[in-house]
C-alpha positions as CSV (number, residue, x, y, z in Angstrom):
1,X,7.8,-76.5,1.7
2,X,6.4,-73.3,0.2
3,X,6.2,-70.4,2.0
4,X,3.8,-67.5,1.4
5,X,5.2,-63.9,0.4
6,X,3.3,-61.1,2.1
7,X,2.8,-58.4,0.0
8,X,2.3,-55.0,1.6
9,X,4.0,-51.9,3.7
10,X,5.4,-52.1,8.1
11,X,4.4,-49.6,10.0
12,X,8.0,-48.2,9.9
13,X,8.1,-48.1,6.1
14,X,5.2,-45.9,6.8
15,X,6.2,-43.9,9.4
16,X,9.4,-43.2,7.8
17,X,7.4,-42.2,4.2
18,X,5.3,-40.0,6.8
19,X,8.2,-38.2,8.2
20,X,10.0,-37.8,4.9
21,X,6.9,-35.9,3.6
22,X,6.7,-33.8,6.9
23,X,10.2,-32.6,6.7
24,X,9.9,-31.7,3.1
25,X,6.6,-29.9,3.4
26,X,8.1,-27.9,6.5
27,X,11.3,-26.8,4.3
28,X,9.0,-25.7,1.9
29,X,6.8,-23.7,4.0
30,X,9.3,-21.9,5.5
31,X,11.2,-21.6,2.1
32,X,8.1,-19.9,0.2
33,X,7.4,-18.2,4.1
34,X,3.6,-16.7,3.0
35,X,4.1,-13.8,5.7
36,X,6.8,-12.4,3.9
37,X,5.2,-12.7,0.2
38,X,2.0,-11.0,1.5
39,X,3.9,-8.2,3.5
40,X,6.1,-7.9,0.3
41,X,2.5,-7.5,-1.5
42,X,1.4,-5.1,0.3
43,X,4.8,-2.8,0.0
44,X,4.2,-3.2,-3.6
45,X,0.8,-1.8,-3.1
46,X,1.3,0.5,-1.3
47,X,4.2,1.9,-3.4
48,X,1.6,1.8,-6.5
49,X,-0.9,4.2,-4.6
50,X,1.6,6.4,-4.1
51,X,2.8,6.6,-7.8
52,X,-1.3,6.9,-8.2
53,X,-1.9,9.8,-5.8
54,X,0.8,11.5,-7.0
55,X,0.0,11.1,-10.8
56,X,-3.6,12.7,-10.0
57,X,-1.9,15.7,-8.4
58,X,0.5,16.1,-11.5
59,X,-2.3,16.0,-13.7
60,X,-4.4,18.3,-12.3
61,X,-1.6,20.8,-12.0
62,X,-1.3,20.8,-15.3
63,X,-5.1,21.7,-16.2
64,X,-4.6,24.0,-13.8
65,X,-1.6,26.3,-14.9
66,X,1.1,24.7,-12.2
67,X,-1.4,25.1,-9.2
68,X,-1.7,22.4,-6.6
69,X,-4.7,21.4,-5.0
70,X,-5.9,22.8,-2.3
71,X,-9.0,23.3,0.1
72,X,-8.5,26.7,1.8
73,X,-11.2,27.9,-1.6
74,X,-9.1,31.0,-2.6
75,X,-7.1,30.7,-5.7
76,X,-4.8,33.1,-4.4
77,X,-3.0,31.1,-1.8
78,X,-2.2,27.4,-1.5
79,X,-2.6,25.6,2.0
80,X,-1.1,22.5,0.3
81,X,0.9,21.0,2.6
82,X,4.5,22.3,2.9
83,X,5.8,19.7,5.7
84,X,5.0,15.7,5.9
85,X,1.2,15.6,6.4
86,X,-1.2,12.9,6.4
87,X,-3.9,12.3,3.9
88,X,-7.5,12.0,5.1
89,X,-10.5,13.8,6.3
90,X,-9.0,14.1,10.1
91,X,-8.5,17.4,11.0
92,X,-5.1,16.7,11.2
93,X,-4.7,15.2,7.6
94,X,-4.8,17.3,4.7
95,X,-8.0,15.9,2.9
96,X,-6.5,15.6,-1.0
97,X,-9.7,13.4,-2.0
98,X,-11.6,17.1,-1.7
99,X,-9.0,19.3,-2.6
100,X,-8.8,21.6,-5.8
101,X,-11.5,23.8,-7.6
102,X,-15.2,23.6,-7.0
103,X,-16.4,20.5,-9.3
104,X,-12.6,19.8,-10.3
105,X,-11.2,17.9,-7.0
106,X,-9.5,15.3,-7.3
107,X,-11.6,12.5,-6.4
108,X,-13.7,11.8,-8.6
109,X,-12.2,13.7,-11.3
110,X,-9.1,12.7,-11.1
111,X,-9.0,9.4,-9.1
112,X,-12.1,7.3,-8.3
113,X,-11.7,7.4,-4.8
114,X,-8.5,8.0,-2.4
115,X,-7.0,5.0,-2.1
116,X,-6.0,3.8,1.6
117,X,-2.8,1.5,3.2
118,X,-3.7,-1.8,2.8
119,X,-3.2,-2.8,6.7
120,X,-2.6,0.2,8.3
121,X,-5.6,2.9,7.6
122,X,-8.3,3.0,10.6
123,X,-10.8,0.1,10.0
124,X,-13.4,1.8,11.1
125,X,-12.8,5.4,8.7
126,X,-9.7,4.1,6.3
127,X,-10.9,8.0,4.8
128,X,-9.8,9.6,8.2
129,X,-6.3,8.7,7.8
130,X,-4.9,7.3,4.5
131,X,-2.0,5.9,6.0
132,X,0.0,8.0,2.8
133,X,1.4,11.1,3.8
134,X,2.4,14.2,1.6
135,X,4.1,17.3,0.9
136,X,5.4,19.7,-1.9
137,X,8.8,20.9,-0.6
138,X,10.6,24.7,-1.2
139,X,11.8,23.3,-4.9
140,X,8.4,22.2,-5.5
141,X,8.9,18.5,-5.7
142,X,5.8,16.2,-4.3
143,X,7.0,13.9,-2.0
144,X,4.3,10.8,-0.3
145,X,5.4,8.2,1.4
146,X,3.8,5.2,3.5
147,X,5.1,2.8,6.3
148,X,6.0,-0.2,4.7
149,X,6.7,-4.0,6.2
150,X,9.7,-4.9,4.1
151,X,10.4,-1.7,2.8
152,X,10.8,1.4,5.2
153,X,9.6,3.8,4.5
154,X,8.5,3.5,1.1
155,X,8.7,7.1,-0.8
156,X,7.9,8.0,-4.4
157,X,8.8,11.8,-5.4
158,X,8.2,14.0,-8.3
């Protein structure tokens, strides 16, 4: 008597294949973990604004005998700021996109525009508030620094 061979998969090969590939795809999901990359990102970012913003102040204190920018319009005195300010057009913030001599500020002669935190600058006017903040201390180093998601704070100083 011959008997017929059935060719084909059971539904528990199947499930099982099914489950295999779930488990592996969920190791690898929370290996890689795509939250973390992106935050990491954005520290990187951020951290390459900084070095930005403060390269654009360095250069235009040197075409400008050592003077920092400022906006109080005197050449005399400085109001750059002295402790841990925020950059932005709030009244609070210390607007660096405006600041230095008529028709020399730094945005847009030195920078194109004033960059902004990726995730943490107001929606609505990321100009207000940068999320970067800034200050030249007694020794005359530039400090900024940002609030990072890996990294905290993230600093870069000159």
């Amino acid at each position: 008597m011959l008997t017929k061979v059935k060719s084909g998969f059971t539904l528990i090969e199947i499930l099982v294949a099914v489950a295999i590939v779930g488990i592996l795809s969920t190791i690898m999901i929370v290996s890689v973990n795509p939250g973390r990359q992106l935050a990491k990102a954005r520290d990187t970012e951020r951290q390459t604004h900084l070095v930005g913003i403060l390269s654009a102040i360095l250069q235009y204190s040197q075409e400008h005998s050592g003077d920092l920018p400022d906006t109080d319009g005197d050449p005399a005195t400085s109001n750059f700021p002295t402790t841990a300010t925020c950059i932005g057009t709030d009244v609070s913030c210390f607007d660096l996109a405006g600041a230095g001599e008529t028709g020399e500020t730094i945005v847009p002669v030195f920078m194109v525009a004033m960059p902004e935190d990726p995730k943490y600058a107001d929606p609505t006017d990321p100009q207000s508030d940068t999320g970067y903040t800034i200050y030249v201390d007694v020794n005359g180093r530039l400090h900024t620094s940002a609030v990072g998601e890996i990294t905290n704070p993230i600093t870069v100083d000159r």
